[in-house]
N, C-alpha and C positions, 0 to 999 in steps of 0.2 A: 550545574555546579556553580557557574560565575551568577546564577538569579541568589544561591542560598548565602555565599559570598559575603553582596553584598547585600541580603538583606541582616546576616550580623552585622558589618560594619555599620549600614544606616541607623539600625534600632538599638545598639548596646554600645556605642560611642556617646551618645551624649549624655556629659556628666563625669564623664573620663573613669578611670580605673578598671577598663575592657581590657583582658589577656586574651589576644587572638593568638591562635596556635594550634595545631593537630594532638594534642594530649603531650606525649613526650618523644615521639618520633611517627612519620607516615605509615601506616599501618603496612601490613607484609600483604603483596599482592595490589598494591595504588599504583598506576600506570607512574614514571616518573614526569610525564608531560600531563598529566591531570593535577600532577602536585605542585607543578610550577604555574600552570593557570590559576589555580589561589595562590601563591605568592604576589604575580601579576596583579591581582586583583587588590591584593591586600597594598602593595604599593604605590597602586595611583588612586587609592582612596583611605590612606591611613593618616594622613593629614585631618586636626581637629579644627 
């Protein structure tokens, strides 16, 4: 999960206008500590 992560962050950030996000809520049945490991993720590499 943290390889798929960031490889959106690294390849659809540059150039800006990337909407990271799970659609419009964590899907029913996502462990809640798998969905904070993207979070995680997305916040020490959401810096452009």
């Amino acid at each position: 999960m943290i390889d798929s992560v960031e490889y959106c962050l690294t390849y659809a950030k540059p150039g800006g206008g990337y909407f990271f996000c799970t659609s419009n809520v964590p899907f029913h049945g996502m462990p809640p500590e798998r969905y904070q490991l993207v979070l995680d993720v997305y916040r020490r590499m959401k810096k452009y």
